[in-house]
C-alpha positions, 0 to 999 in steps of 0.5 A, a space after each residue: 799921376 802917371 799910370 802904368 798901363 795893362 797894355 789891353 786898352 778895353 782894361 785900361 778904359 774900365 781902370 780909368 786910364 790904367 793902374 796908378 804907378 806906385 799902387 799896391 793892387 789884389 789880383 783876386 779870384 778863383 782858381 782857374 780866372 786866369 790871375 797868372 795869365 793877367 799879371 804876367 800879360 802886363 808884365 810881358 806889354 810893359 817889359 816890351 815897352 821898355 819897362 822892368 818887371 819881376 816875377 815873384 813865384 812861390 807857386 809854380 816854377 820857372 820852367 812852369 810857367 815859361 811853358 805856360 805863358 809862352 803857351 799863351 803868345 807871350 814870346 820871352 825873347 821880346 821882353 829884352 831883358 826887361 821881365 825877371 822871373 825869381 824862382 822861389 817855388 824851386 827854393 820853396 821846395 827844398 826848404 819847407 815852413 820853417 825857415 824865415 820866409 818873409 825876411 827870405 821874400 824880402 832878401 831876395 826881392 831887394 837883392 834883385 832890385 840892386 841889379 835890376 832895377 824894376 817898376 813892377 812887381 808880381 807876386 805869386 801869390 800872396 797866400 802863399 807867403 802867408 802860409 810860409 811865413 806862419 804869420 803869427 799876427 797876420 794883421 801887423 805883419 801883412 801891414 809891415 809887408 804892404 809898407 816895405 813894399 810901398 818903400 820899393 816905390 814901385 807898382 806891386 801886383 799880389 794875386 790873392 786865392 779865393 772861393 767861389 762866390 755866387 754868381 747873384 752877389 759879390 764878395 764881401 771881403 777879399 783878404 781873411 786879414 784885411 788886404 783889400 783895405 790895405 791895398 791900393 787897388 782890387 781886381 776881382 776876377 771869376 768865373 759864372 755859368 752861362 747855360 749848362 756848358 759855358 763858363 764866361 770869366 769876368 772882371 771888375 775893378 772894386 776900387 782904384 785909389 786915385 782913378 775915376 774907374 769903372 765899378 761894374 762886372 765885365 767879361 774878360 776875353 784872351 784872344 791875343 792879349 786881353 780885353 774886356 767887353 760888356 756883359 751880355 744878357 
């Protein structure tokens, strides 16, 4: 099985070897774990590689989250032409719930790919198509979407919204429909306090079909890219 790697080889050791290429993967978490940060820092080492990848965004705009990311170290310029973004939060904003949303996300995801042909696809966020789309059976219709997007036969990241949970346990869940079971992959990103000031992100990969991979909580750095270390007592 060929894997499509994070281009952080801390993340890759704890994935046990990188993401399975074809795997539908939950980036969930918190707000502020830094989901965005991550899926696009994959995108961006895989676009320098040689390999395409769209981003899909419901949330923030373009212009957005170009600042944001290049905020971060992520030089646009070095991708090559090799990182799309679809701007959908810009048609988001004119259209409104009413409209076909999913066939919409469909539309524009596959016209995409006749031009561009890409091996990776971020989507931000799957909440949010959810919302839009007013799924009125939220269990079929998440079904029907996981299975044409495994007909794009191409690795598929969904960041996925979730509270806070306490820092004693571990979710339960992470989709109210059943996303995890219908994912190939979880990564479960959140934030715990450390003292009364320090807030430490942390990783872990929940379950990777087809990997021998790490099961236990990491910290997740950023300094020039990320990594992921061992929790310190």
């Amino acid at each position: 099985m060929t894997r499509l790697r994070t281009h952080s080889q801390s993340l890759d050791r704890i994935l046990g070897g990188g993401i399975p290429s074809g795997h539908i993967v939950l980036l969930a978490g918190e707000p502020g774990t830094m989901k965005t940060s991550l899926a696009y820092s994959i995108l961006h080492g895989n676009a320098v590689a040689g390999s395409r990848g769209l981003y899909v965004t419901l949330e923030q705009g373009r212009d957005s989250l170009l600042d944001h990311v290049t905020g971060m170290g992520f030089d646009p310029r070095a991708t090559k032409d090799a990182l799309s973004i679809l701007d959908l939060a810009t048609l988001r904003q004119r259209m409104g719930q009413g409209e076909p949303w999913l066939d919409l996300f469909r539309m524009y995801t596959q016209s995409v790919r006749t031009g561009f042909p890409y091996d990776i696809l971020v989507l931000d966020s799957l909440d949010a198509l959810e919302v839009l789309a007013a799924f009125p059976d939220p269990r079929m219709d998440l079904f029907s979407l996981f299975r044409w997007l495994r007909s794009l036969r191409c690795t598929s990241l969904l960041i996925k919204e979730m509270p806070p949970t306490p820092a004693d346990r571990s979710p339960e869940t992470f989709g109210r429909h059943g996303e995890d079971y219908l994912a190939d992959g979880v990564l479960h990103l959140r934030r715990d306090k450390r003292g009364d000031f320090e807030v430490q992100r942390r990783v872990r990969v929940v379950k990777m079909r087809g990997a021998h991979h790490d099961t236990g909580y990491h910290a997740l750095v950023y300094d020039d890219g990320f990594r992921v270390t061992d929790l310190m007592a």
